[in-house]
C-alpha positions as CSV (number, residue, x, y, z in Angstrom):
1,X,35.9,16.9,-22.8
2,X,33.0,17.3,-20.8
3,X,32.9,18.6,-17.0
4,X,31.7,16.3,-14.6
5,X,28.9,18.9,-14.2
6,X,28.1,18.8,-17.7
7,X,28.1,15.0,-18.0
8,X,25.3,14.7,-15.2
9,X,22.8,17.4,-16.7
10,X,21.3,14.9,-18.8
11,X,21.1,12.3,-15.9
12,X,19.5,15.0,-13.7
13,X,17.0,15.4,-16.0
14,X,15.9,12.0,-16.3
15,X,15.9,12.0,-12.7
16,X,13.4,15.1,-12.7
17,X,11.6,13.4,-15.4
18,X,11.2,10.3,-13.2
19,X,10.4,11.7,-10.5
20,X,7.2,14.6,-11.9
21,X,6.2,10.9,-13.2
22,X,5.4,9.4,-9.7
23,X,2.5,9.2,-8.2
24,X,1.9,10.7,-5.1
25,X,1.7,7.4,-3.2
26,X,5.7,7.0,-4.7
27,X,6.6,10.2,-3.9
28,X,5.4,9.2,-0.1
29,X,7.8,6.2,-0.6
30,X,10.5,8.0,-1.9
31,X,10.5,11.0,0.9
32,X,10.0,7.5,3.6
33,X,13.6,6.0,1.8
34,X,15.5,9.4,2.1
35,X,14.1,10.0,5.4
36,X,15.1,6.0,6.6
37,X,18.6,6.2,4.9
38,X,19.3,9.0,7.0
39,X,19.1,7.7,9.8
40,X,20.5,4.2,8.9
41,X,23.1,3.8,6.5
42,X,26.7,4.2,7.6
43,X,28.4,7.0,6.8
44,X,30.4,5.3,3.9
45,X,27.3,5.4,2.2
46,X,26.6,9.5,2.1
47,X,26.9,10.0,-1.9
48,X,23.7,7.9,-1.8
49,X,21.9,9.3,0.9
50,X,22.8,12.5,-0.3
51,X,21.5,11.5,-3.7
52,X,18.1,9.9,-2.2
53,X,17.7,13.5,0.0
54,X,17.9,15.0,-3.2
55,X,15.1,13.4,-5.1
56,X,13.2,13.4,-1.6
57,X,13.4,17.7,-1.9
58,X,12.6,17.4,-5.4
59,X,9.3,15.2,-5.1
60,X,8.3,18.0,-2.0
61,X,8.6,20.4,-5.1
62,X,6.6,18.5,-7.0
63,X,4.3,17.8,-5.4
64,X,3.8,21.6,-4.5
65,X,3.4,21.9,-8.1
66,X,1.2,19.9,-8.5
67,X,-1.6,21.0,-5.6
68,X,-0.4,24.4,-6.4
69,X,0.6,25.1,-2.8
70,X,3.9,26.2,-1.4
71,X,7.1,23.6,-0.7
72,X,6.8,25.1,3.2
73,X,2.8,23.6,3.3
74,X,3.8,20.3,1.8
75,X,6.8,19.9,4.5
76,X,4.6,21.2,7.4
77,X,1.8,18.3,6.0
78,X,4.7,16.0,5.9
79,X,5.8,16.8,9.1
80,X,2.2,16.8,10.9
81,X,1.8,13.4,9.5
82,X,4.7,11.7,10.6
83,X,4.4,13.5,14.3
84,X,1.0,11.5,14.5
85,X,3.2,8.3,14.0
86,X,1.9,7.7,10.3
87,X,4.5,7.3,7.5
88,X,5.5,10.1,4.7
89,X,3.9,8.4,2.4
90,X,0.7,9.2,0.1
């Protein structure tokens, strides 16, 4: 029988699949949802917003990836953006 663990590997990598796939504009989005459902969903909730902060780290590491810069410079962009009142996303 499979471990929990081992049953979600495959899932996972769809989910990294899914997410190199977005553009950077979704990526935005996504980061904006995880960021949102922080701060708004009840507690009952946490699998998901835990799940949504994941996919919000991993589209940071993308998106360093892909600009070939650092996960620290794409979350100090992220956060110069959004302390100018703009939204996290593109």
């Amino acid at each position: 029988m499979a471990t929990q663990e081992g049953a979600a590997a495959p899932a996972w990598a769809r989910v990294v699949e899914a997410v190199d796939a977005m553009s950077d504009a979704d990526l935005g989005a996504m980061h904006e949802m995880a960021r949102w459902s922080r701060a708004n969903l009840p507690p009952t909730l946490v699998c998901l917003v835990d799940a949504l902060d994941a996919v919000r780290d991993l589209g940071v590491a993308v998106l360093a990836d892909r600009y070939g810069v650092t996960v620290e410079q794409v979350e100090a962009e992220i956060a110069a953006v959004l302390a100018e009142g703009g939204e996290s996303v593109g």
